[in-house]
Every structure is written in C-alpha cells, then in structure tokens.
TIGUDO-513845 format. One record per residue: x, y, z of N, C-alpha, C in turn; residue in three letters. Coordinates in pm, whole numbers, padded with zeros to 5 digits, always signed. Atoms other than C-alpha are relative to their C-alpha. Layout:
BEGIN
XYZXYZXYZALA;...
END
This chain:
BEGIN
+00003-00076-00125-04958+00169-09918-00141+00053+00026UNK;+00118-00034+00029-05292+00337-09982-00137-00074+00042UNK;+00127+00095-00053-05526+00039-09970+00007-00078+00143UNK;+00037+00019-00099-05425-00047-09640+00003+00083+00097UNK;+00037-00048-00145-05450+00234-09442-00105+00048-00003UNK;+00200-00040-00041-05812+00327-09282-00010+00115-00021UNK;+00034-00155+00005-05967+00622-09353-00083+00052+00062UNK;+00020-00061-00111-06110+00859-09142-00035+00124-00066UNK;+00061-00117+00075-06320+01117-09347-00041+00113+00127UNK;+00038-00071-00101-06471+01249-09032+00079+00018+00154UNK;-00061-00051-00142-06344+01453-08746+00042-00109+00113UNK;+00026+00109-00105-06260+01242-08436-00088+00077+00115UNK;+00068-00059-00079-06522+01310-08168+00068+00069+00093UNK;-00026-00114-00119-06505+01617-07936-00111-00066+00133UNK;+00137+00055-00112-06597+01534-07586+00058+00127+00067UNK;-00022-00128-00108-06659+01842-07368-00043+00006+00085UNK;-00004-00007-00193-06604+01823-06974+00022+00101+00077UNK;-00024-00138-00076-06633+02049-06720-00013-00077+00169UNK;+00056+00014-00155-06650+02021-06291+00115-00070+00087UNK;-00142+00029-00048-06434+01833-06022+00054-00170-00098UNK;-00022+00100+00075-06204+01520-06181-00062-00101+00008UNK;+00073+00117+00013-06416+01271-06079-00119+00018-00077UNK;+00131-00055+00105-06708+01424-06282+00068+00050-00154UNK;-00023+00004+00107-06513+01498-06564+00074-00170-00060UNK;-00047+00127+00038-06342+01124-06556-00156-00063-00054UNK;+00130+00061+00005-06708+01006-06532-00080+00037-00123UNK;+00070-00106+00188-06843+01271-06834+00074-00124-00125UNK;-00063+00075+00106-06546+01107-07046-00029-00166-00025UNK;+00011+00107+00025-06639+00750-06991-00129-00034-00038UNK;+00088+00044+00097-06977+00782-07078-00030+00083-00102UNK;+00035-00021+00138-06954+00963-07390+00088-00077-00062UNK;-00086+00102+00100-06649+00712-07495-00007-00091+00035UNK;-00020+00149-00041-06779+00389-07358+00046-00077-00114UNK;+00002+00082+00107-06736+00193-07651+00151+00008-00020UNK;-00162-00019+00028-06368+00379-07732+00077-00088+00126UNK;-00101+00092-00164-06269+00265-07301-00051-00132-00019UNK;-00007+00129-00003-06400-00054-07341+00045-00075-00124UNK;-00075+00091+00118-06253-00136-07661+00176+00031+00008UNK;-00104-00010-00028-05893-00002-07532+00025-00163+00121UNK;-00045+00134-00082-05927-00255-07278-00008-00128-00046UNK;-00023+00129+00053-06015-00536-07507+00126-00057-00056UNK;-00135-00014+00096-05724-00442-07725+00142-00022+00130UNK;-00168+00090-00084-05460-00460-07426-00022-00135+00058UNK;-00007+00170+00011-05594-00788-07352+00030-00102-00076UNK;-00018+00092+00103-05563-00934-07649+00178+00026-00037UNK;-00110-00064+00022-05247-00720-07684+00107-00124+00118UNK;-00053+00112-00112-05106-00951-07340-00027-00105-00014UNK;-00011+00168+00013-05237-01262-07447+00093+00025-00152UNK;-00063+00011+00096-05075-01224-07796+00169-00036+00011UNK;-00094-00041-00056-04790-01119-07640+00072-00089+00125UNK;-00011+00114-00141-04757-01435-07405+00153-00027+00022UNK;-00157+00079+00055-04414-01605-07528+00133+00122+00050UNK;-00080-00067-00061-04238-01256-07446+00014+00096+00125UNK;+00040-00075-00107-04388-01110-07181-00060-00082+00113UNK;+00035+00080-00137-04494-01416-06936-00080+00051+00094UNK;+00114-00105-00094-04788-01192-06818-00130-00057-00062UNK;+00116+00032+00024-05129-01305-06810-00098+00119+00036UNK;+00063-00073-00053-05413-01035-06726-00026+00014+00122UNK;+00024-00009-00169-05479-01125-06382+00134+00029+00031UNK;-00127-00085-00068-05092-01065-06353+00009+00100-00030UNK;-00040-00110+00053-05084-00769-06536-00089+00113+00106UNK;+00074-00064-00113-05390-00644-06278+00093+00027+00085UNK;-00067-00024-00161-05167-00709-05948+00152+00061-00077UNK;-00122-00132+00004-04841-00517-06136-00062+00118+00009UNK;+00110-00122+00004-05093-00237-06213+00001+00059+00103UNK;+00030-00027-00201-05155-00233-05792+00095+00112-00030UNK;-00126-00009-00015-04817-00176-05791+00002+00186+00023UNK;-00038-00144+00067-04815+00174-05925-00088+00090+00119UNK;+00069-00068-00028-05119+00299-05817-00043+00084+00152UNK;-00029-00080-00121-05041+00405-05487+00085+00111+00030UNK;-00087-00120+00055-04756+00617-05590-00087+00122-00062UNK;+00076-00108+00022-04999+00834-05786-00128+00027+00059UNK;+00085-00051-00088-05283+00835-05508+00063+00113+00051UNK;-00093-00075-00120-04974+01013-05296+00012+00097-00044UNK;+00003-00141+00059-04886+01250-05534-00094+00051-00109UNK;+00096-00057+00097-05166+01281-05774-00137-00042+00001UNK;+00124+00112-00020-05475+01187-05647-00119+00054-00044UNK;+00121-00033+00057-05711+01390-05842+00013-00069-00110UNK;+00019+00098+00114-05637+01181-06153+00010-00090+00002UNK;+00057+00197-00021-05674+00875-06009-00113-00009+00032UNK;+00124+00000-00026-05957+01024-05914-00084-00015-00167UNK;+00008-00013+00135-06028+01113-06303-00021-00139-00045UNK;+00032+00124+00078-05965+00750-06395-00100-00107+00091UNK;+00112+00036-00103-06218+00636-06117-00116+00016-00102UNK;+00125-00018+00051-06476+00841-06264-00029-00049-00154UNK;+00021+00069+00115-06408+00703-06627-00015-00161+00028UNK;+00076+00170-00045-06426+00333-06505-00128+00012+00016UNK;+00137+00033-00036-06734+00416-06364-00102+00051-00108UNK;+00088-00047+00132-06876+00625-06688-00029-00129-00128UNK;-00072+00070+00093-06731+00337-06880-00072-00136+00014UNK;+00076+00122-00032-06899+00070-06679+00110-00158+00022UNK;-00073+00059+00076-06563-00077-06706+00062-00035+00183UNK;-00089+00076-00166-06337-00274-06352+00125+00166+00014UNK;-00081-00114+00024-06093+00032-06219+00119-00053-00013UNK;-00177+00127-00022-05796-00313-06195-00036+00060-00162UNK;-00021+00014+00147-05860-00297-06612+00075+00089-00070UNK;-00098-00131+00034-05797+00057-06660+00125+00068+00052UNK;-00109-00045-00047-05524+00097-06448+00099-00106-00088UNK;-00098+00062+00095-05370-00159-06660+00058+00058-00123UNK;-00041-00092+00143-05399+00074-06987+00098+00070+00034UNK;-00078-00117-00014-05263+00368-06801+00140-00027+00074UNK;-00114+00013-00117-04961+00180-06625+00081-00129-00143UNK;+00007+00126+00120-04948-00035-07004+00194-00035-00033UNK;-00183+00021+00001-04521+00040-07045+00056-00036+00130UNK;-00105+00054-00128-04454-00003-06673-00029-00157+00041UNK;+00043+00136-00012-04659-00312-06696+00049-00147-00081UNK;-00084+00034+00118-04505-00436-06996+00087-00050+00037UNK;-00147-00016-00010-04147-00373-06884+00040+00036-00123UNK;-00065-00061+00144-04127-00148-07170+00027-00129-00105UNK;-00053+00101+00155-04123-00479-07428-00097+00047-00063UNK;+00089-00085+00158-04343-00274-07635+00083+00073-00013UNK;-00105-00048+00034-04105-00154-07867-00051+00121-00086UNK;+00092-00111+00036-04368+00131-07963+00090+00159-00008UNK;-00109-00103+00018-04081+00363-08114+00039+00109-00063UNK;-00003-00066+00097-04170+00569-08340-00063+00156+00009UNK;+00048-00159+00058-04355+00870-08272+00097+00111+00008UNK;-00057-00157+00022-04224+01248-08356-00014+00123+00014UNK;+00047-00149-00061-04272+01597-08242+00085+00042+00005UNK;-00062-00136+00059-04127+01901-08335-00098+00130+00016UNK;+00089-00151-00027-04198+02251-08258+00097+00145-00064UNK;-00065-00121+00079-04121+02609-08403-00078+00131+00091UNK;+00039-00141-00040-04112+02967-08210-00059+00088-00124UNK;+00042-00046+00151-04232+03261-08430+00114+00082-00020UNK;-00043-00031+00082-03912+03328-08498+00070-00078-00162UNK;-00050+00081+00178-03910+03058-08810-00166+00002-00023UNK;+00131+00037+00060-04299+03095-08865-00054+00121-00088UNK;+00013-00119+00086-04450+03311-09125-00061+00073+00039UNK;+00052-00122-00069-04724+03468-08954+00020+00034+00140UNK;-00017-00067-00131-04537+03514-08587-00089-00112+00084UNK;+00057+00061-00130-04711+03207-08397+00097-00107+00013UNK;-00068+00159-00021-04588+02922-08230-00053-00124-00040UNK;+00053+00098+00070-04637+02598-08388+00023-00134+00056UNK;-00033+00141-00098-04589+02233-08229-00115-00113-00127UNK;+00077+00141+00085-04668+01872-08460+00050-00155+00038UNK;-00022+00114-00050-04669+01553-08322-00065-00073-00076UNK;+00080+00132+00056-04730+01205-08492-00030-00111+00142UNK;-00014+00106-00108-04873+00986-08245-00024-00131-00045UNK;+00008+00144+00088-04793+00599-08336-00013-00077+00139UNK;+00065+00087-00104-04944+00325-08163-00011-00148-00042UNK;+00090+00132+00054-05105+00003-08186-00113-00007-00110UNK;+00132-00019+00070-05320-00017-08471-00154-00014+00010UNK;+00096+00057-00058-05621-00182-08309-00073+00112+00083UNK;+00049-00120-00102-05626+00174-08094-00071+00134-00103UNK;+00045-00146+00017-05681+00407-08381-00102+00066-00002UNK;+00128-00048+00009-06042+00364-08389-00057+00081+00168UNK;-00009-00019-00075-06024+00430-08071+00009+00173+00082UNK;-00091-00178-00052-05867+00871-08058-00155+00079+00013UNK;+00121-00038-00011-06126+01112-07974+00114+00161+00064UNK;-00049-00125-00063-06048+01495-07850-00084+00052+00132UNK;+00058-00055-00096-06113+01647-07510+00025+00124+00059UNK;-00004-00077+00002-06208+01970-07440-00081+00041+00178UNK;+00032-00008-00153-06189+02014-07046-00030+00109+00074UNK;-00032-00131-00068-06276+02283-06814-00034-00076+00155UNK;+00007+00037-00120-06145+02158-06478-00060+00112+00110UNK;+00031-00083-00100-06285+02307-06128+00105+00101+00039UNK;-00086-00085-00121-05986+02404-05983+00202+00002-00110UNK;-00144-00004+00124-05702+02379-06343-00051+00093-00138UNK;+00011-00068+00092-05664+02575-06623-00080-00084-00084UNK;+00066+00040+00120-05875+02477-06938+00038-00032-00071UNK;-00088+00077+00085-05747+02238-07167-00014-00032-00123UNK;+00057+00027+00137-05787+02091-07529+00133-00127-00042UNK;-00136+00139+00034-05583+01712-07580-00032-00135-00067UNK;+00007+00096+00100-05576+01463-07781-00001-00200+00093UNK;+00001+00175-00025-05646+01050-07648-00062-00088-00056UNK;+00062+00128+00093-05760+00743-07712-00061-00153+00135UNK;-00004+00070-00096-05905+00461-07557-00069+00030+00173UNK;+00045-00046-00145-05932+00479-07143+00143+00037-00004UNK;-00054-00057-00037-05623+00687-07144+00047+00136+00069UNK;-00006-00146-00047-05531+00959-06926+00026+00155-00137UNK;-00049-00128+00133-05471+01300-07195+00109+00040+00100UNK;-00072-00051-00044-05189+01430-07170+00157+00035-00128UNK;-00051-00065+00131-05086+01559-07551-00087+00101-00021UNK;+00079-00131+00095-05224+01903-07637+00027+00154+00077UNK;-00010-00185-00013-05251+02289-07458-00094+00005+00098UNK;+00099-00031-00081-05411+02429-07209-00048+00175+00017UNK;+00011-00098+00012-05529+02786-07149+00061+00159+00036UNK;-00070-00073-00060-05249+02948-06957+00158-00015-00126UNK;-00092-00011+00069-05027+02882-07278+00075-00145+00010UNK;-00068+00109-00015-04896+02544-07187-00005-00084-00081UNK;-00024+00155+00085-04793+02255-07462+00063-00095+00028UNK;-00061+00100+00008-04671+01946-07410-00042-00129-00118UNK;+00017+00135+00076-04595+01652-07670+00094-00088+00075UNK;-00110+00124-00125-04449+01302-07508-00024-00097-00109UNK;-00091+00093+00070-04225+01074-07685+00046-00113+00118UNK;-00100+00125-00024-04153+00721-07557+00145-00029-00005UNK;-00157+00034+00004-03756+00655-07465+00021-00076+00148UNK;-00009+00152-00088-03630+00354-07273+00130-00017+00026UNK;-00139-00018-00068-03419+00436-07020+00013-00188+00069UNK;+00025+00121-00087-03267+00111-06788-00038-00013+00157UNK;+00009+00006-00082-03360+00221-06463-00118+00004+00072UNK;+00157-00001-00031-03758+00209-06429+00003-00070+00137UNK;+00041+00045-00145-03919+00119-06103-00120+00023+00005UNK;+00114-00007-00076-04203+00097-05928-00048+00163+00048UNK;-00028-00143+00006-04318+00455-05926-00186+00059-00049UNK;+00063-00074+00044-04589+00702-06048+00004-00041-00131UNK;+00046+00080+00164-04742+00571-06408+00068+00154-00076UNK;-00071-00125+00110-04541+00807-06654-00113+00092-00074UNK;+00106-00010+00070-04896+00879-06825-00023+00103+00114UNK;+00077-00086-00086-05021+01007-06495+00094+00121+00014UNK;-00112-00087+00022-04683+01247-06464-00028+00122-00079UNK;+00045-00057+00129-04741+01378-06797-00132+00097-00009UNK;+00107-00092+00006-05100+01438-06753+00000+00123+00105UNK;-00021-00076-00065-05040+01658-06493+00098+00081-00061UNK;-00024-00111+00066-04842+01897-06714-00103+00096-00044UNK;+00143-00052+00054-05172+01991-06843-00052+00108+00059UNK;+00108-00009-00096-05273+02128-06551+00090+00169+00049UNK;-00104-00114-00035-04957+02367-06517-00036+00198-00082UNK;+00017-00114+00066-04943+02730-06539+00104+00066-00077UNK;-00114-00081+00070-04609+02844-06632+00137-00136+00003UNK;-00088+00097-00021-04286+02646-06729+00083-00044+00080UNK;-00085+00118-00136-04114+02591-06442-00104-00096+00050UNK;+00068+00046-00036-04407+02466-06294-00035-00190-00099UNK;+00006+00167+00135-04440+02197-06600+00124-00080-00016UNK;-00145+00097-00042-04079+02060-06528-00043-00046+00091UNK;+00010+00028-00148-04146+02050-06193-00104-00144+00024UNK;+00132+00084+00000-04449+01841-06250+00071-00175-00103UNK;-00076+00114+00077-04223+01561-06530+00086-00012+00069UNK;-00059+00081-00057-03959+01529-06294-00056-00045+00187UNK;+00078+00023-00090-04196+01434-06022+00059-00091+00110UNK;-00013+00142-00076-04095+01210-05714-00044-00082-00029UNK;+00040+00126+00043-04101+00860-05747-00093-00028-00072UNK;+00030-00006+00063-04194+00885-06072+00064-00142-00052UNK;-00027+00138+00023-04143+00485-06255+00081+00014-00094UNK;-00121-00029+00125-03973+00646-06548-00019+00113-00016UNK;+00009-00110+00062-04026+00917-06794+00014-00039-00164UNK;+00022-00050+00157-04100+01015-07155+00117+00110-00035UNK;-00057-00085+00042-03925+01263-07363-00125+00099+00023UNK;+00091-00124-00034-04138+01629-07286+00016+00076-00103UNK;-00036-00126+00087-04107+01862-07548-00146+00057+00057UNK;+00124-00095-00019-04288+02170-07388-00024+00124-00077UNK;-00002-00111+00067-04371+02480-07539-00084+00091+00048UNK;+00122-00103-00071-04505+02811-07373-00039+00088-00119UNK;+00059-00053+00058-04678+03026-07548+00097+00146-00088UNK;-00137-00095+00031-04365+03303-07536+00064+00005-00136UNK;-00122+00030+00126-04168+03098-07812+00131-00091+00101UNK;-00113+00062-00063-03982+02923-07525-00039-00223+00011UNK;-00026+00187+00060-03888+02529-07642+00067-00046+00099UNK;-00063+00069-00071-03810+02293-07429+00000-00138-00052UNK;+00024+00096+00001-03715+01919-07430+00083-00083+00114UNK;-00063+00029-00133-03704+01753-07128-00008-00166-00019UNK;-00063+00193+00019-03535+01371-07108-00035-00065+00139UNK;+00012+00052-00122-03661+01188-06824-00004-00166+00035UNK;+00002+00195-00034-03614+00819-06660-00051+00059+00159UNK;+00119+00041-00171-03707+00741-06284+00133+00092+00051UNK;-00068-00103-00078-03387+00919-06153+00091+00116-00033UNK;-00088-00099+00044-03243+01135-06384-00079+00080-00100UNK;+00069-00065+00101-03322+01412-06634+00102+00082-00083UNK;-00065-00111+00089-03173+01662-06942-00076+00079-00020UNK;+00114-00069+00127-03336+01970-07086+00062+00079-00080UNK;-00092+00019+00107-03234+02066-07410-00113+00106-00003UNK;+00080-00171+00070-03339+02432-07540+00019+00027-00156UNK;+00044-00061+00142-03478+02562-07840+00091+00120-00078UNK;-00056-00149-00001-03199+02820-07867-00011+00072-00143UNK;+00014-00026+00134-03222+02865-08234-00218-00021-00065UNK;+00124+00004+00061-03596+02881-08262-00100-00130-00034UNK;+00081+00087-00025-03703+02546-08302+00065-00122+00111UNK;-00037+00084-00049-03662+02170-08161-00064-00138+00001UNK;+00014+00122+00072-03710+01799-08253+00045-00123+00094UNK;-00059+00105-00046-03715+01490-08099-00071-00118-00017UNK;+00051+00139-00006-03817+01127-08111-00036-00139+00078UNK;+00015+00103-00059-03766+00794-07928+00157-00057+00050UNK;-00147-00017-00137-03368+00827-07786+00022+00087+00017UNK;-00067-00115-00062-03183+01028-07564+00093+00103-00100UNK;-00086-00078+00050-03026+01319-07710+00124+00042+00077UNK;-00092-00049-00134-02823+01410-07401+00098-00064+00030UNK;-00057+00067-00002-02514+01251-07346-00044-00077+00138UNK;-00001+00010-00132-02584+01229-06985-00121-00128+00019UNK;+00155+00103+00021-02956+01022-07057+00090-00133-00080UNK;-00007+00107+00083-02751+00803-07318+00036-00099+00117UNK;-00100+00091-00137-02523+00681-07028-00114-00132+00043UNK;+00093+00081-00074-02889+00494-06927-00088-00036-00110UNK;+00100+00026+00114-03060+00396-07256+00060-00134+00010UNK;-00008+00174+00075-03121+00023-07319-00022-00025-00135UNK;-00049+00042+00156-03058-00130-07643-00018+00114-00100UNK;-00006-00112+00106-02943+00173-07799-00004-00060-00167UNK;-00015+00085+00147-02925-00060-08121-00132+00024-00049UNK;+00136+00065+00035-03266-00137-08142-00063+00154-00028UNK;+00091-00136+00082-03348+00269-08224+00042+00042-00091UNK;-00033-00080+00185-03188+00304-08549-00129+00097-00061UNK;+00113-00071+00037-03546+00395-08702-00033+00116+00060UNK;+00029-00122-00108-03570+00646-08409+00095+00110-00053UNK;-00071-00055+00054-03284+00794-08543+00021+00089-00134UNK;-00003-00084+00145-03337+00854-08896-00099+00042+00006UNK;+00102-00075-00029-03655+00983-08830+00064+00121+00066UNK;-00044-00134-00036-03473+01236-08610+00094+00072-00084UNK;-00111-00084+00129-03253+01355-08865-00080+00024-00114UNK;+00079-00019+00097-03518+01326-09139-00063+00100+00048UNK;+00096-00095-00020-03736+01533-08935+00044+00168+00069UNK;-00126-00101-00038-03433+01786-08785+00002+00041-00166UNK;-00057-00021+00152-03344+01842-09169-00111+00068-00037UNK;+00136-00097+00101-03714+01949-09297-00028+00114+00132UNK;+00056-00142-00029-03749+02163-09030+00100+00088+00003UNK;-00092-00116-00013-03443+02375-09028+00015+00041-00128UNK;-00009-00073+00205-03457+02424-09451-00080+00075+00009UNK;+00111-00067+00053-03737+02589-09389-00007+00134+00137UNK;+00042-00144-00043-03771+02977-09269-00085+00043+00055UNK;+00201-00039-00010-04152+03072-09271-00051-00157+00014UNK;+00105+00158+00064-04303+02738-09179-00139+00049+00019UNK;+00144+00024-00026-04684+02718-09148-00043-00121+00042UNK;+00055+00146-00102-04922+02457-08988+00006-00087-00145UNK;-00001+00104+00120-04915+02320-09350+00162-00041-00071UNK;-00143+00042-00034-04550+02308-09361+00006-00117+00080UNK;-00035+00103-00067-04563+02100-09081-00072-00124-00008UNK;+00104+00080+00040-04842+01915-09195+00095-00097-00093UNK;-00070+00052+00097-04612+01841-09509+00090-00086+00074UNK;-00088+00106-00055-04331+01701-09282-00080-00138+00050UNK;+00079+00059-00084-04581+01498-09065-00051-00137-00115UNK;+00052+00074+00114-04689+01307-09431+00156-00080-00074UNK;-00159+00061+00057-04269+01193-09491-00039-00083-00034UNK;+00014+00201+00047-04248+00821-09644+00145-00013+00035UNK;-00085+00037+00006-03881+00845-09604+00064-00121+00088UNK;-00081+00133-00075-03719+00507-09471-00162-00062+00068UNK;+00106+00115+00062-04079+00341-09541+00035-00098+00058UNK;+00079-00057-00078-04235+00181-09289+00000+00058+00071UNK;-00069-00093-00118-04052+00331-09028+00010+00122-00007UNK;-00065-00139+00050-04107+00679-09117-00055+00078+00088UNK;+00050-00075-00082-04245+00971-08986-00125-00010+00005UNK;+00151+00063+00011-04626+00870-09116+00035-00134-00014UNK;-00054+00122-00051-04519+00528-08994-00132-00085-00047UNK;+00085+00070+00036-04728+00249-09148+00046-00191+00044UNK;-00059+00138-00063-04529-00067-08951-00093-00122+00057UNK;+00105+00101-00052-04837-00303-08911+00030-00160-00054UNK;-00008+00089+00063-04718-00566-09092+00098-00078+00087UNK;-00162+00063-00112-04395-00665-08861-00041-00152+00086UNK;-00002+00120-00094-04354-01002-08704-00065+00016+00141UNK;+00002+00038-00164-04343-00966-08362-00114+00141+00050UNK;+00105-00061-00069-04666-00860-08205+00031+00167+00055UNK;-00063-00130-00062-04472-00613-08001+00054+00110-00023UNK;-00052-00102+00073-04371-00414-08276-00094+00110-00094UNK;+00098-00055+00096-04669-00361-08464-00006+00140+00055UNK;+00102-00185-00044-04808+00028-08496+00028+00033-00136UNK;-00049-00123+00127-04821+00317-08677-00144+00125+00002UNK;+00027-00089-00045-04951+00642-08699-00135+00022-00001UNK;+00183-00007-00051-05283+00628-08529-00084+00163+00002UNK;+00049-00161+00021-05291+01091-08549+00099+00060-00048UNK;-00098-00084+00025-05116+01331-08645-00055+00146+00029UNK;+00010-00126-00021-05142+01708-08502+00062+00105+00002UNK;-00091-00140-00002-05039+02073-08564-00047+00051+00112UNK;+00029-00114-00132-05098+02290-08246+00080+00155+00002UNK;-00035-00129+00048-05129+02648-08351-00028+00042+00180UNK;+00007-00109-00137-05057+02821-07939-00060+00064+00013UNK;+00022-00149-00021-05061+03160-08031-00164-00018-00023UNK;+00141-00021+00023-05442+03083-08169-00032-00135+00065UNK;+00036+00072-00092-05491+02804-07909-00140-00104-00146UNK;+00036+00087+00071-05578+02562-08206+00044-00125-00047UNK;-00046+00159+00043-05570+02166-08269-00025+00041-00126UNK;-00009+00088+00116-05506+02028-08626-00024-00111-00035UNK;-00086+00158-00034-05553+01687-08611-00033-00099-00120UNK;+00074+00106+00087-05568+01381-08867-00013-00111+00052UNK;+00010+00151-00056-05726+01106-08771+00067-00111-00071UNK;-00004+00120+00070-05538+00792-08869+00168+00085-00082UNK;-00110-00061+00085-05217+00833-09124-00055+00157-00062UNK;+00081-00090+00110-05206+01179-09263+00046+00019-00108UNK;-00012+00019+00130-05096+01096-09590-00116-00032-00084UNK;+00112+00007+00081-05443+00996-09666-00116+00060+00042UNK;+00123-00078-00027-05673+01163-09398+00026+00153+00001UNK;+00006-00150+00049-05781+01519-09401+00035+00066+00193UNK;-00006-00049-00144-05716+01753-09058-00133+00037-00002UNK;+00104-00063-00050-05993+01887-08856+00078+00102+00098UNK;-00052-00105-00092-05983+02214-08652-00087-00006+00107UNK;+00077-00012-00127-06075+02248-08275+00075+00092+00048UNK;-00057-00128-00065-06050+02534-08045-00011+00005+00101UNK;+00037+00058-00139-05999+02558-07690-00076+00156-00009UNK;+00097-00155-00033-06279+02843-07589-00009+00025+00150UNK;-00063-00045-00166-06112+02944-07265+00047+00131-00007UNK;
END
C-alpha cells in the first residue's frame, strides 16, 4: 500500500485573490497555469480513454458543455465570469474549461467517482467546544498533483478559504460569515440540462447565513445536485440531498452528521440509479457513522484518525482504488481536510493521509 501512494511532504500551494470575479478568476489562473492546464489534459485523456463507454469525443464533449452554460450565465453570472478570468490567466480555450466544470453532466454521470466522505461534529461532541467538519476528497488520480488552496477576498462576497484542484470552480471549505460546505457526489436519475452542479455549490461560498446556503443548492434549473453537508458556525448540521427536481435535509439533531455517495432519505432513494452499484458507499457510511458516534470529545486529530480508515481496503475511507479495470472507476483520495469553524482553520493532507502530513491555513478575514 505504501509504495504506491505519492507523497506530498509539502503544503499544497496557497493562492491569494482579492477584487471583482473576473480578476480573481484571472489571479487564479495565472498562479495555477500549469495545475488548469494539466486538469484539462487529464479530462482529455480521461474522454478519450473512456471512448468504448461514453461515445464522447472532445469536440462533443465541448458542444454538451454549451449546453449548460447558459443556465449559469442566467443565474450565476459572476462565476462564469470567474471561470472566464481563469481561462484567460490560464491561457487556456473557455469551451475546455467549461468542460472540467460541467465534467459529471458531461459524462452522464458514468464516472462512477463514489467514494468521497464528510462528516461533521457541533461542540457538543468536541473537546474544546468548536465545530469541526472532515472531508476526504477522492478523485482521479492524475488530478492530485493538481489541489492547491484558495484564499479569496471577493469585492462584493464574504471572504473565503477552499480547497480545489485543477481549473475547478472551489466550492469545499468556509467562508467568513461562518459558512461550511462539503459536497458528496450521489446519482440521482433525473439530471438535465441545467446549471453545472459545481457552479451551484460554489455559490454556497458566497452565502451569509443558512437559509441563504439552501436557497443557493436548491437553485432553479439546476442539472442535478450533490449531497451538501453544511455547517454554520452555531453548531447547526445540515445535510442537504439534491437532484435537478427534488431535495431532503437531514439534521444534525444529536450533534453530529455523516454522509457519503447515496441518498439517505427515503424520499431521494425513490430516484437513485443503480442503487447496487454503491455498496462501497455504504460501508464507508457505516464505518464512518460508527467512529464518529464512539467518540465523545473528538478533536481535529480524532478526525484526522477516522479520515486514515483502511477498512474494506481499497474502497475505504483513505480510498486507494487506482488499480480497477475500468477507466471510469479509477480514484482515490487525492486530500483529506479537517475544518476547525470556530477558529476559521483548514487542515489539509495533500494526497492519502495515511502517509502525508496536514498543513494549517487560516482564513484572515
């Protein structure tokens, strides 16, 4: 296990933006040209690999891309503005990158990219009284060189601190009005033509209080939805289930809350496709439900500890699944982060963290 995963001694780069989104899209693409133009090599190669099940060539995968991107001019047109200005920092076509950020609706969800986990804890299970939030984010392996942290101060949005990779929109980490969101992949059957789920998402970021951050994930003609687990700063847990026309939200009532890659909701199952095919999703949620409710006082190293599981190997919670047949399956855990709220602090390990070390960042808002 050991000798093949990468290591990652050093921090992942901090990029720090400030002004309107097209000047901070533009900041981000030229301090990560190399990261955006190597995301876009990687979903190319990712779609040609991927030929035999997905009957998409790049120039088709461009004109689905279109598709979207008018939906989030309508309702979100400062972060299309955002990914404007990173094409152009990036040096990169804006058809390419709208392909990254539209990559599951473009797909048709046959990336079976199923694994990541996030879990969060009020302070009434934490030892010193903060709120705590840890997400594994699993991916494509080809992306991990790829993660980098961004530390935003929009013109006219709260101040942020999130975790990406690649030319992807952010839209994992905190912002300065108390707001968390982590987003979990789940594959409802009713997707459409819609608002890129990515772009959705990132616009939580931007929110001040939690209604406002629902309001913003169940968005009009939105193409689908992620799982939301939000978390305000209060101690108030949320996890919100979303597809293109329906939603659940599932409360923290007992202090924490856990979720993965299916519906928890009866109401969401009613619309899940090949519920079969998430077994792994499953025992991960019960593996990772189980370590956090044994435990009382957690700490960020508590959760750190869960975040490092092997249980049900490769498929676990530090997911190491690179080896798998089918192109479409490959990943595994490209970060892993604690997000201390109350002290408006990232954790993050680059790469598996069974073997890399965390780094600390702070949002200074």
């Amino acid at each position: 296990m050991a000798e093949k995963t990468p290591l990652h001694p050093n921090p992942p780069p901090l990029v720090r933006v400030s002004g309107t989104h097209r000047e901070m899209g533009r900041q981000i693409g030229e301090a990560c040209r190399r990261q955006v133009q190597h995301g876009i090599e990687n979903a190319r190669a990712l779609i040609a690999d991927a030929y035999q099940q997905l009957e998409l060539t790049w120039e088709g995968a461009q004109i689905q891309a279109r598709k979207y991107i008018p939906f989030a001019q309508e309702r979100y047109p400062q972060y299309v503005e955002e990914m404007i200005g990173v094409a152009e920092g990036a040096n990169v076509p804006f058809d390419d990158l709208a392909i990254v950020n539209a990559m599951e609706a473009v797909a048709m969800d046959a990336l079976h990219l199923t694994r990541c986990t996030s879990m969060a804890v009020n302070q009434e299970r934490t030892a010193d009284g903060h709120v705590l939030m840890a997400h594994n984010e699993d991916w494509v392996p080809e992306d991990e060189d790829d993660v980098f942290v961004i530390h935003a101060t929009p013109k006219d949005e709260p101040p942020f601190l999130a975790m990406t990779y690649g030319g992807l929109l952010p839209n994992i980490g905190f912002n300065a009005r108390g707001i968390a969101q982590m987003c979990d992949s789940v594959y409802p059957n009713d997707s459409r033509i819609g608002t890129p789920r990515i772009v959705v998402s990132r616009a939580v970021l931007a929110a001040k209080t939690p209604d406002e951050a629902i309001r913003h994930m169940l968005s009009a003609q939105r193409a689908a939805g992620y799982n939301h687990i939000l978390v305000h700063e209060s101690g108030e847990l949320y996890s919100v289930e979303v597809s293109s026309r329906r939603f659940a939200i599932l409360y923290g009532e007992d202090g924490y809350i856990v979720h993965t890659n299916h519906y928890l909701s009866s109401k969401m199952q009613e619309i899940e496709r090949d519920p079969e095919d998430l077994v792994a999703s499953r025992i991960r949620y019960f593996r990772a439900l189980r370590l956090v409710k044994r435990e009382d006082a957690h700490t960020i190293k508590s959760l750190q500890t869960i975040q490092r599981d092997h249980v049900n190997h490769s498929n676990s919670i530090c997911n190491h699944s690179v080896d798998v047949a089918n192109v479409l399956d490959r990943e595994k855990t490209v970060n892993a982060m604690v997000i201390d709220l109350t002290a408006r602090e990232m954790h993050i390990a680059w790469g598996n963290p069974c073997e890399n070390p965390y780094h600390t960042y702070h949002l200074d808002a």
